[in-house]
VOBA-1610 file (N, C-alpha, C; in pm, whole numbers, padded with zeros to 5 digits, always signed):
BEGIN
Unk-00881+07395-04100Unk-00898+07418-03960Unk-00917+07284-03890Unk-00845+07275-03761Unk-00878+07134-03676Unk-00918+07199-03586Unk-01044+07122-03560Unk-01102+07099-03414Unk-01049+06955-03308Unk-01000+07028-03201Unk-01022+06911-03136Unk-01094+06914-03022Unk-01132+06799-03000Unk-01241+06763-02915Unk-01170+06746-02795Unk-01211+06782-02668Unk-01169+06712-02541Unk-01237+06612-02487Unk-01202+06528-02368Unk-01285+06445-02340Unk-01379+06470-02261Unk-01477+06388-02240Unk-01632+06451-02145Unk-01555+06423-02008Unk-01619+06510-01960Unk-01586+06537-01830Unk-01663+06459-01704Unk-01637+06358-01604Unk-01768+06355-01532Unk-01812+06408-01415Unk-01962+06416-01420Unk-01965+06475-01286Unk-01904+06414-01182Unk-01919+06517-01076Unk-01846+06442-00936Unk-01912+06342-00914Unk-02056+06355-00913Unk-02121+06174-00841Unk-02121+06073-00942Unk-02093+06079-01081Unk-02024+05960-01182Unk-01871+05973-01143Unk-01791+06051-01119Unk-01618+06013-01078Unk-01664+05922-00942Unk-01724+05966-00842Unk-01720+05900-00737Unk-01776+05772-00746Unk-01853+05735-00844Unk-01933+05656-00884Unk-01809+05517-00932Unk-01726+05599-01065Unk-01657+05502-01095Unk-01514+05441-01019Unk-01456+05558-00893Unk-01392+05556-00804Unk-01410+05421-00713Unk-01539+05433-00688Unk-01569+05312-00607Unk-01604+05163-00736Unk-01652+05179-00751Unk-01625+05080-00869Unk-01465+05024-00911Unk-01392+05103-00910Unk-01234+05070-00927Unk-01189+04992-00774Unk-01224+05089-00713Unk-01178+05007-00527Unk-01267+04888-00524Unk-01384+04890-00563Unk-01412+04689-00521Unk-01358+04619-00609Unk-01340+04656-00733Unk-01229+04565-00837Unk-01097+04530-00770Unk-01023+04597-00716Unk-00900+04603-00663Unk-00902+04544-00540Unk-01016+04528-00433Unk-01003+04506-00339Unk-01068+04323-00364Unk-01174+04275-00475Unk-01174+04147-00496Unk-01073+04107-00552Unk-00982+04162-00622Unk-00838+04109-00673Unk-00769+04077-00583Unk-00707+04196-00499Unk-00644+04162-00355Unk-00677+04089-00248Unk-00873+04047-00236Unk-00897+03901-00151Unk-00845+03782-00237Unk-00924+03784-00332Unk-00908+03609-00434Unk-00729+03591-00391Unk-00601+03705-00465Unk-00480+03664-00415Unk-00454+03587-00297Unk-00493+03667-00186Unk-00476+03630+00006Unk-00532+03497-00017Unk-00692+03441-00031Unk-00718+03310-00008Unk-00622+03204-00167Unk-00626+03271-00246Unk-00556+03148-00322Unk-00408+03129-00253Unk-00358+03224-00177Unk-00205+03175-00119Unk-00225+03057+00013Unk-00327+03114+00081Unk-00407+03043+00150Unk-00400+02897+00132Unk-00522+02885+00058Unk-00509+02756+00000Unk-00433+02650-00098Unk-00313+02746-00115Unk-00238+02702-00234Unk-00165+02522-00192Unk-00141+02581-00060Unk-00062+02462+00017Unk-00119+02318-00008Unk-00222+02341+00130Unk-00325+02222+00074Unk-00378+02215-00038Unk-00405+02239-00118Unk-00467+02216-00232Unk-00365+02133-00334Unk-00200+02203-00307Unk-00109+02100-00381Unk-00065+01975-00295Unk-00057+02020-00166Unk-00035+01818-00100Unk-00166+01754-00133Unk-00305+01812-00187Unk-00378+01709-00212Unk-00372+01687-00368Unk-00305+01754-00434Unk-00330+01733-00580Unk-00157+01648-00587Unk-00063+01641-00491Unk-00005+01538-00508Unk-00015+01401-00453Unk-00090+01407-00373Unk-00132+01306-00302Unk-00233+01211-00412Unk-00304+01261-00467Unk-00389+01224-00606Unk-00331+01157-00666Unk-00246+01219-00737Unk-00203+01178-00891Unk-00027+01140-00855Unk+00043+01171-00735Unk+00170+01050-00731Unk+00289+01164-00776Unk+00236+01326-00762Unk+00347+01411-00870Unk+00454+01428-00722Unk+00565+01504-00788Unk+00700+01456-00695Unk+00707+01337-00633Unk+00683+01229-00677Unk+00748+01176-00580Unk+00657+01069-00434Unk+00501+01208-00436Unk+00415+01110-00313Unk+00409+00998-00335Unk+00357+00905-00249Unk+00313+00792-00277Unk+00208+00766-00244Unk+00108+00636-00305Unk+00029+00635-00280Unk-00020+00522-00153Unk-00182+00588-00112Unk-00234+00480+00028Unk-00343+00376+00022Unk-00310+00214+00015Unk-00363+00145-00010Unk-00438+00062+00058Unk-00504-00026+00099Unk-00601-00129+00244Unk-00478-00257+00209Unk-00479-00339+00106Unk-00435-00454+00096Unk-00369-00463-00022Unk-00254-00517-00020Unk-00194-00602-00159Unk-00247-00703-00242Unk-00227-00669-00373Unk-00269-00796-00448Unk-00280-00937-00408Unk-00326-00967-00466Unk-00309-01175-00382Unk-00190-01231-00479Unk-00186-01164-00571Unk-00005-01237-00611Unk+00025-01132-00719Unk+00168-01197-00656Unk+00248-01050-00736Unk+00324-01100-00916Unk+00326-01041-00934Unk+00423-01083-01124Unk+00464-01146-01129Unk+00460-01292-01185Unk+00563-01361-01136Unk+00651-01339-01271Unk+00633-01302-01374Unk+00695-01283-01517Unk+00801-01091-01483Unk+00774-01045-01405Unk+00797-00969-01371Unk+00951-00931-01282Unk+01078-00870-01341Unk+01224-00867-01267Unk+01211-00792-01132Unk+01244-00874-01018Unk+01269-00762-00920Unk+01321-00650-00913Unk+01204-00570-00825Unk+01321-00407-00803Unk+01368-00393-00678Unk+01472-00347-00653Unk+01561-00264-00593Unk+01437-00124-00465Unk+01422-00146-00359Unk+01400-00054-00292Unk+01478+00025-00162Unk+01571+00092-00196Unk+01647+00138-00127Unk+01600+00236-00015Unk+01611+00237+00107Unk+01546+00255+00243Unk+01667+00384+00270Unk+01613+00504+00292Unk+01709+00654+00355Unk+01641+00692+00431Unk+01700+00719+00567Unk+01663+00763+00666Unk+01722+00874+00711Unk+01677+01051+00726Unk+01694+01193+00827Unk+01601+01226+00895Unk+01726+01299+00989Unk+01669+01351+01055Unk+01670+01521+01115Unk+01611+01615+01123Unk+01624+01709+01127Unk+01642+01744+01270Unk+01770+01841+01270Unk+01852+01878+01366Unk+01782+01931+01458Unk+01627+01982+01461Unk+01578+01997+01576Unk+01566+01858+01662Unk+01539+01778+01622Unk+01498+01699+01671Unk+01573+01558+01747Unk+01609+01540+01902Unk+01744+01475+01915Unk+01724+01297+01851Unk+01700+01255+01779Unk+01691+01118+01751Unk+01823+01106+01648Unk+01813+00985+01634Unk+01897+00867+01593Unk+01797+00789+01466Unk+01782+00793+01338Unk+01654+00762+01260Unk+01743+00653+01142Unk+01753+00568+01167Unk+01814+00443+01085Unk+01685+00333+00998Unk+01753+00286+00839Unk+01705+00179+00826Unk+01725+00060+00858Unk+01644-00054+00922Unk+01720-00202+00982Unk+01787-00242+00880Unk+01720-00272+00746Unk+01790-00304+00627Unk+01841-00198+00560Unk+01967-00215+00449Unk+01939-00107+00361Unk+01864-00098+00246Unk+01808-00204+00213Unk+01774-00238+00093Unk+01656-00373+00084Unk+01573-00374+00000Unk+01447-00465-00024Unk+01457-00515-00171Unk+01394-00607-00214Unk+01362-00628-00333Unk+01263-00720-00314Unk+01177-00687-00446Unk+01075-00736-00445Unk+01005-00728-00587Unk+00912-00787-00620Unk+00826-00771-00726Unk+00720-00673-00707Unk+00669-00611-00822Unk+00567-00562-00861Unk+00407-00648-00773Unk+00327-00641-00684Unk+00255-00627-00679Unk+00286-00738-00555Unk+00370-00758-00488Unk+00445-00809-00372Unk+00463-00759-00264Unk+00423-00738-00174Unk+00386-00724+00001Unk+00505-00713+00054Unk+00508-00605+00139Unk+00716-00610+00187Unk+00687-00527+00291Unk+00751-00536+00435Unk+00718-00493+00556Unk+00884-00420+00575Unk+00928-00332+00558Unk+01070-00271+00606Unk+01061-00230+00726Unk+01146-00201+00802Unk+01165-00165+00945Unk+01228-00028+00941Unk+01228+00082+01012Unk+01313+00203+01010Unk+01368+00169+01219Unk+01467+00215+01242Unk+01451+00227+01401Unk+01459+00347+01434Unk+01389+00408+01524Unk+01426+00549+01586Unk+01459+00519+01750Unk+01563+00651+01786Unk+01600+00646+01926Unk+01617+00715+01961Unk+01513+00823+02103Unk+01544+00882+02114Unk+01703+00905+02175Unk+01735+01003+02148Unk+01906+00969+02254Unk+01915+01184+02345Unk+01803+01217+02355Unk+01753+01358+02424Unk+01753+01265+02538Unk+01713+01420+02674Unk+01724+01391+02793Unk+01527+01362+02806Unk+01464+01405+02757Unk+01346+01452+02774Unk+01234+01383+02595Unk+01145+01353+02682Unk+01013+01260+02557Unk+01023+01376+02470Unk+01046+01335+02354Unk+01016+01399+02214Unk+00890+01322+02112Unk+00830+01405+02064Unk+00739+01357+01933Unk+00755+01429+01813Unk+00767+01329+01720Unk+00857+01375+01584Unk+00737+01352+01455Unk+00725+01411+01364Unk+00648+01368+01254Unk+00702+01321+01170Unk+00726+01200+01030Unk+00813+01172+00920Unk+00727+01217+00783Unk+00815+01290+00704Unk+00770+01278+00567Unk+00816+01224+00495Unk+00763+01204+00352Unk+00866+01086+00337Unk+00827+01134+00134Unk+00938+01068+00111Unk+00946+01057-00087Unk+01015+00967-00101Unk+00936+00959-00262Unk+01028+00814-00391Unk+01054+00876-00463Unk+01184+00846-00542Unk+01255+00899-00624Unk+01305+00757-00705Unk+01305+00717-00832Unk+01271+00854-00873Unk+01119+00908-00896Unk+01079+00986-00945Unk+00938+01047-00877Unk+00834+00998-00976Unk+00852+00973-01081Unk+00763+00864-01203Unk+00740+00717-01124Unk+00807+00706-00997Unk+00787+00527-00942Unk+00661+00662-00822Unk+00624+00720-00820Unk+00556+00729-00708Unk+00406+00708-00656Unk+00342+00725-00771Unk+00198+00659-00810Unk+00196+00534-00815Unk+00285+00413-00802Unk+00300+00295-00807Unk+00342+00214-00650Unk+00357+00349-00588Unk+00453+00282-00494Unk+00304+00297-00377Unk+00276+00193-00307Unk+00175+00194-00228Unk+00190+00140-00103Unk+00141+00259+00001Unk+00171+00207+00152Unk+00033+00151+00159Unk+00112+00064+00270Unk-00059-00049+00355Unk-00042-00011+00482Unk+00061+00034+00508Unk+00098+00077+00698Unk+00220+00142+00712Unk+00189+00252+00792Unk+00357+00302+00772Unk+00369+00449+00931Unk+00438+00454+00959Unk+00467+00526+01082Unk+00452+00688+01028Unk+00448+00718+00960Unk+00453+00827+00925Unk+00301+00913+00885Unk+00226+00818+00904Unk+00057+00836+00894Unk+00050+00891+01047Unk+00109+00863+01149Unk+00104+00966+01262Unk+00211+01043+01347Unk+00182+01096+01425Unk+00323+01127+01534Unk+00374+01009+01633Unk+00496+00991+01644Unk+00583+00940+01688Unk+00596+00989+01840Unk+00605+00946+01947Unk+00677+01039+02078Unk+00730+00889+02155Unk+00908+00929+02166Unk+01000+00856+02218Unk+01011+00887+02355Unk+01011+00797+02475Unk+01091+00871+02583Unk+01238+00840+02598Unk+01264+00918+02677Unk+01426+00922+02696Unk+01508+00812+02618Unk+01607+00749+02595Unk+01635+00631+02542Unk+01610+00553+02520Unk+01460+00540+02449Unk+01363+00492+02411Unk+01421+00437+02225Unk+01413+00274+02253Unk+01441+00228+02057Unk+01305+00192+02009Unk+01285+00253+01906Unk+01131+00187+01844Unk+01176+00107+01698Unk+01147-00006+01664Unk+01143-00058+01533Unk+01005+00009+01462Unk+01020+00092+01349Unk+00891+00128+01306Unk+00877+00096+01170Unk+00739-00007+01133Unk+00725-00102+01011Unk+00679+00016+00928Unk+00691-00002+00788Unk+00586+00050+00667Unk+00563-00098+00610Unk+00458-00102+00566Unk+00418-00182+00471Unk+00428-00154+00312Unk+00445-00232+00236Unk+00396-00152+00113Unk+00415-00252+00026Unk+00373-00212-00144Unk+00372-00298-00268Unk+00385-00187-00379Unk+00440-00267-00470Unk+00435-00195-00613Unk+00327-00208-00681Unk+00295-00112-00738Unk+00136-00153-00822Unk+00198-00256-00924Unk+00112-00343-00982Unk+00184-00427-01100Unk+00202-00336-01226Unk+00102-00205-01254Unk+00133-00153-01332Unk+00293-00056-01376Unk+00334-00073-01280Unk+00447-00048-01291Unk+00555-00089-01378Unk+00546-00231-01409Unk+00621-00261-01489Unk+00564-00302-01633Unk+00431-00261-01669Unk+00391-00199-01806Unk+00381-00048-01858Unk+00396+00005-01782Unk+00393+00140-01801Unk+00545+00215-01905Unk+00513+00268-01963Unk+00638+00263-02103Unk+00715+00415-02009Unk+00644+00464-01914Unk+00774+00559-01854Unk+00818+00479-01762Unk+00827+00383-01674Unk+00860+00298-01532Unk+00921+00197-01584Unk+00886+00156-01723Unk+00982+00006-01786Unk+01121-00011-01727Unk+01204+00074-01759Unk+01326+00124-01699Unk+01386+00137-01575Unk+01262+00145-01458Unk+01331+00174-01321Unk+01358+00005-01282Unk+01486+00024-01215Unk+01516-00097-01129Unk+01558-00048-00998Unk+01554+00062-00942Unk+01569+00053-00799Unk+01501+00232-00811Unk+01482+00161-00636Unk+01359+00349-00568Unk+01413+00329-00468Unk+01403+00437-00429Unk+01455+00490-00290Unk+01327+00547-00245Unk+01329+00492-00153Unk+01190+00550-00023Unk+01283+00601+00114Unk+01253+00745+00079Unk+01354+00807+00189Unk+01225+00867+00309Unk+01277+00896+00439Unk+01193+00996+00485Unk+01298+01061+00563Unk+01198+01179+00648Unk+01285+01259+00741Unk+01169+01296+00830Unk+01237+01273+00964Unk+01165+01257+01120Unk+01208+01457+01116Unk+01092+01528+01179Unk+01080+01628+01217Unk+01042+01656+01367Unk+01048+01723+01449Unk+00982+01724+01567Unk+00866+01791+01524Unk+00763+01730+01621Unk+00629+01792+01550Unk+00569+01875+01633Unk+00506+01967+01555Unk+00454+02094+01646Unk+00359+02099+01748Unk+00402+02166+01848Unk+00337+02141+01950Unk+00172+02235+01960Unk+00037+02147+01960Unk-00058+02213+01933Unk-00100+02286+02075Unk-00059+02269+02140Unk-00110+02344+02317Unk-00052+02506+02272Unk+00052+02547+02229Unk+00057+02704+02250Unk+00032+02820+02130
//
């Protein structure tokens, strides 16, 4: 003969009991999600901003007092966009820099507006390839704020910057001889509405 057993049954005020118990589980699951999307953003421009991943670069006060001299020049290739909202004209003066590892270098970008009406634009900017980006260090650069052109307005706009010297001991960077420091001018959002 088999017996089988059923399962215990609960009362209504233990079902309701564990009912609600299930809904605050579900409903702290479904907050923690909302704020981690939340914060997901910032939390990765600051965790690339840190450590140099894609590509950021990093922000420095001053350059070394001398740069490698045992050390081969690199190649810094200057790209300039611009996004179609925005009516400018976004050029590098040069196309190209070279310099040593731990060597001070001032590039020029020009912007113009060529709209009927003052625009203010924001730039972001990347190195590629993205292992040079923890090495690559601004001292001044236009893109730390907003930009606003009037009408046919030309601006020469400097970055400063240097290579860390570690750059050219580092057994993944041994290899690079030219970076590209690109950015792209955005119009920037307007905080009044």
């Amino acid at each position: 003969m088999t017996t089988t057993t059923s399962p215990p049954h609960l009362s209504p005020a233990d079902q309701q009991k564990s009912n609600n118990r299930l809904l605050l589980i579900v409903a702290l699951v479904v907050a923690s999600m909302v704020g981690l999307a939340y914060a997901s953003v910032p939390l990765y421009k600051l965790f690339c901003q840190v450590t140099g991943f894609g590509g950021t670069t990093q922000v420095a006060t001053e350059a070394p007092d001398q740069p490698l001299a045992y050390a081969a020049p690199l190649s810094v290739r200057l790209d300039a966009n611009v996004n179609p909202q925005l009516n400018w004209s976004f050029v590098p003066v040069e196309a190209e820099v070279r310099l040593k590892p731990g060597e001070e270098v001032t590039a020029l970008y020009r912007a113009t507006n060529i709209g009927t009406e003052p625009s203010t634009g924001t730039a972001t900017f990347n190195v590629t390839p993205q292992k040079a980006g923890p090495y690559f260090m601004k001292i001044e650069c236009f893109c730390f704020t907003e930009q606003t052109l009037q009408p046919g307005e030309s601006v020469d706009m400097p970055v400063r910057f240097f290579l860390d010297s570690e750059i050219a001991s580092d057994i993944n960077t041994v290899d690079i001889d030219e970076i590209v420091l690109s950015y792209t001018f955005f119009k920037a959002v307007d905080k009044t509405s």
